[in-house]
C-alpha positions in Angstrom: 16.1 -165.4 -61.0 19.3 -167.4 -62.3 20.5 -166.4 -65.9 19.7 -168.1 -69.0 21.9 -170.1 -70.4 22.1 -170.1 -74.5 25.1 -172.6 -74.1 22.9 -175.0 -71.9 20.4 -174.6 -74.5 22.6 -176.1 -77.2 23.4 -179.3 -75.1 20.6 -181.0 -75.3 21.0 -185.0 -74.4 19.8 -185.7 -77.7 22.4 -183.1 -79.4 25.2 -183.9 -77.4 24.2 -187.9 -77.7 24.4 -187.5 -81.9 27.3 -185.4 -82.1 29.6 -187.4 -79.9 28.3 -191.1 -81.7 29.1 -188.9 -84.8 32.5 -187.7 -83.4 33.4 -191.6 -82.7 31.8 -193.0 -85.6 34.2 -190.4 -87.8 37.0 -190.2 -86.1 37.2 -193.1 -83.6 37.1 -194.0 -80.0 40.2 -192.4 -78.8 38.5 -189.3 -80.6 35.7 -188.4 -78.0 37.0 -186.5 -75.0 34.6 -184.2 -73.5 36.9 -180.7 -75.1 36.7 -182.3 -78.3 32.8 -182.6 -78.2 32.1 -179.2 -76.5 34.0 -177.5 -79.4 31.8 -180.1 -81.7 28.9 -178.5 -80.1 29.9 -175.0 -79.9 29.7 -175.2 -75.9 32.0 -174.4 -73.3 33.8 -177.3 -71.5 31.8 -176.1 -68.3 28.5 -176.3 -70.1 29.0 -179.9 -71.3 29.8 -180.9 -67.9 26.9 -180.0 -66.4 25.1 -182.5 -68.5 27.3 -185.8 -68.0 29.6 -185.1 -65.4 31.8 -187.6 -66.8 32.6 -190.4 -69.7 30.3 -192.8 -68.1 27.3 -190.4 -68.1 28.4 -189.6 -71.5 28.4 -193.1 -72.7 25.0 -193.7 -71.2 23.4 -190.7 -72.6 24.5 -192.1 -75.8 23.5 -196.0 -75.2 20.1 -194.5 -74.2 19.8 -192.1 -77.5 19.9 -195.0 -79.6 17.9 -197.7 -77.7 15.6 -195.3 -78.0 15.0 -196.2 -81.7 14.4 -199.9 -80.4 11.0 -200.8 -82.4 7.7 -201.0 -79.9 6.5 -204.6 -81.2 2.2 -205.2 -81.0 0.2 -207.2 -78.7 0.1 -210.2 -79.3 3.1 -210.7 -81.5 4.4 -214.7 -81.2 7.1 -215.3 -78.6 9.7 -216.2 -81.5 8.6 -213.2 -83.8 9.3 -210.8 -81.1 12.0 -211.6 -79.8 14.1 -212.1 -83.5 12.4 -208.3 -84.3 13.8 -206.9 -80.7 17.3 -208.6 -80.9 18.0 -207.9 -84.3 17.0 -204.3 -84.4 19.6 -204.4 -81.3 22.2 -205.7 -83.7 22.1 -203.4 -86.2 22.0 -200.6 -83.7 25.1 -201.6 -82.3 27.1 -202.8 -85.6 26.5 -199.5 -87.0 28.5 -197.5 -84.0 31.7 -200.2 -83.2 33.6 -197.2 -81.2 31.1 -197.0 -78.7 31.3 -200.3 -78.0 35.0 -200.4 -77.4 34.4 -197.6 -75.1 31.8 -198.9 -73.3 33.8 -202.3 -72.9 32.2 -204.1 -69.9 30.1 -201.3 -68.7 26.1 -202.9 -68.3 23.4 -201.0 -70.6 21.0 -200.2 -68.3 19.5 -196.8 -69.3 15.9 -196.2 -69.3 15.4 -196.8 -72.8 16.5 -199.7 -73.1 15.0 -201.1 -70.3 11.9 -200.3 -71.3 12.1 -200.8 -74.8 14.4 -204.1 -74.9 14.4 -205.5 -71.5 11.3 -205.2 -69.7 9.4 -206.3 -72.7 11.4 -208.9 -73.3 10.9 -210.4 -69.9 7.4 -209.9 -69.7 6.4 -211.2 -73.6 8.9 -214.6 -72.1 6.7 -214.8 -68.9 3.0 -214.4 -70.4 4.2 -217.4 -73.0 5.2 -219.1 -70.5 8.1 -219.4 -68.8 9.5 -219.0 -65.5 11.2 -216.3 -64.3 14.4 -218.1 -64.5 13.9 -219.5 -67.6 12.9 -215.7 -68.9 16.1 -214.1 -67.9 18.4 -217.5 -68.7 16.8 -217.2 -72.9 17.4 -213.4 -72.2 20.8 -213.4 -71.4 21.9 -215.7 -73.8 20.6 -213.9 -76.5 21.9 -210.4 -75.7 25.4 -212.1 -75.2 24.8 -213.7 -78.4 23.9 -210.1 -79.7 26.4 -207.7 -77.7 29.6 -210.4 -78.9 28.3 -210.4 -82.5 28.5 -206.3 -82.8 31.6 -206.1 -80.6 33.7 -208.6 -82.6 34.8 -206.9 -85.8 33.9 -203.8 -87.3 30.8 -204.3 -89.7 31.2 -201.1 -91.3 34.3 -201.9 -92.5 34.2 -205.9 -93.8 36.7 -205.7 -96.2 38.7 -204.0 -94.2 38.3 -206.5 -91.5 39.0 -209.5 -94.2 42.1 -207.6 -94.7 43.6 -207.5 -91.2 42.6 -211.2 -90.6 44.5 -212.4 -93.8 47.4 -210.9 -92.8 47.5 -212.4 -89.6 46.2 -215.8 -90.6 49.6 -215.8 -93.7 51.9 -214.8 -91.3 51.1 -218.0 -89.2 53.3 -221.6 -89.8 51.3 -223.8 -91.7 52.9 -226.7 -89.9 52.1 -225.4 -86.7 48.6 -224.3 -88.0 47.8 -226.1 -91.2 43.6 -225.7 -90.1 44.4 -221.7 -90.1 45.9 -221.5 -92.6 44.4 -224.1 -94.8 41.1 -223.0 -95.0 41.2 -218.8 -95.2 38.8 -219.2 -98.6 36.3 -220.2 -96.1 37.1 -218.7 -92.6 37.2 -214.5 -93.9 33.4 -214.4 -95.4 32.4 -215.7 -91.8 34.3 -213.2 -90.0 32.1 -210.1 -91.4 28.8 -212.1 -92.3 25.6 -211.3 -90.8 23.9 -214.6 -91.3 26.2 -215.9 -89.1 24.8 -214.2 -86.2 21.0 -214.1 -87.5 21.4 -217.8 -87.9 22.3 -218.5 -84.3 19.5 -215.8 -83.1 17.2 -218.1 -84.9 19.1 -221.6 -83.4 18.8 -220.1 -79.7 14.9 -218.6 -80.2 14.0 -221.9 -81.4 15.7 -223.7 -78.6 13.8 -221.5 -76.2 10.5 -220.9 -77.7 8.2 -222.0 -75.0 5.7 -222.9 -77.9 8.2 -225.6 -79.2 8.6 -226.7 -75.8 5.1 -227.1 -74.7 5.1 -229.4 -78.3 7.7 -231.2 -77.8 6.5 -232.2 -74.2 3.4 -233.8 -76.0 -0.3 -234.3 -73.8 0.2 -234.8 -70.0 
């Protein structure tokens, strides 16, 4: 009979997933390393191991923990309401953890939770209202791009600290060389860290997409 293992016990996915997003949310990306976490979690190095065998699995264990808090949207929800409910829960998700995805980098988010809480739904809700296959994953994509560069670009947690940074850079330019740049900061560092910017094109591409606005637009055969 093999022995119990009290350490195993301790790393649980979910306890190893919110200690190391806690870890990198505290201390930063470069923070996580799997002897940093294990002594996080009270484990050996062994023990943590034998849960993600390495930073990938780590990282996906992670990306899973929190797609898991993706909302389950009712039957029968609109096309457009579903989609801007999915997409900007996905947002918010991933604003609120930027060190992850700097670690993640170009890495595809494809653990179970997420396909069945994000993707698959997606796809289907875009297929029953109407569109083709292509046309399902084509609005898809576009709007998780949309979603994934929006999180990724600065760090929302930290806007003023982002204005910050950018107004240093932006005064250090030539105003001859950039007179645009440097010009206009009064109205270029709100958009940097400003969350309409990205609900407002979520909106622009649903719209564009909405197979409801489409079939309108097309008028009576």
């Amino acid at each position: 009979m093999p022995r119990h293992s009290p350490s195993l016990d301790r790393a649980t996915p979910d306890r190893i997933a919110r200690t190391a997003l806690r870890l990198v949310d505290e201390a930063g990306p470069e923070a996580l390393t799997f002897r940093a976490l294990a002594a996080r979690l009270g484990i050996s190095l062994a023990s943590l191991q034998r849960r993600c065998t390495d930073l990938a699995g780590l990282l996906d264990l992670c990306t899973d923990h929190l797609a898991a808090r993706l909302p389950d949207i009712g039957p029968g929800t609109d096309w457009s309401t579903a989609t801007e409910a999915r997409f900007t829960a996905l947002y918010r998700l991933l604003s609120a953890h930027p060190g992850l995805l700097t670690l993640r980098g170009a890495r595809p988010w494809l653990g179970p939770n997420l396909l069945a809480r994000l993707v698959e739904p997606q796809l289907a809700d875009s297929l029953a209202a109407g569109m083709t296959p292509e046309e399902a994953i084509t609005a898809y994509r576009r709007i998780y791009l949309l979603t994934l560069g929006s999180a990724s670009f600065v760090d929302h947690r930290d806007p003023r600290g982002t204005r910050a940074l950018a107004r240093t850079a932006l005064a250090s330019l030539d105003p001859e060389d950039h007179p645009v740049l440097t010009g206009n900061m009064a109205a270029i560092l709100p958009a940097l860290t400003d969350h309409e910017v990205y609900y407002g094109a979520l909106r622009q591409l649903i719209l564009a997409a909405d197979p409801a606005r489409t079939a309108t637009d097309a008028g009576p055969p």
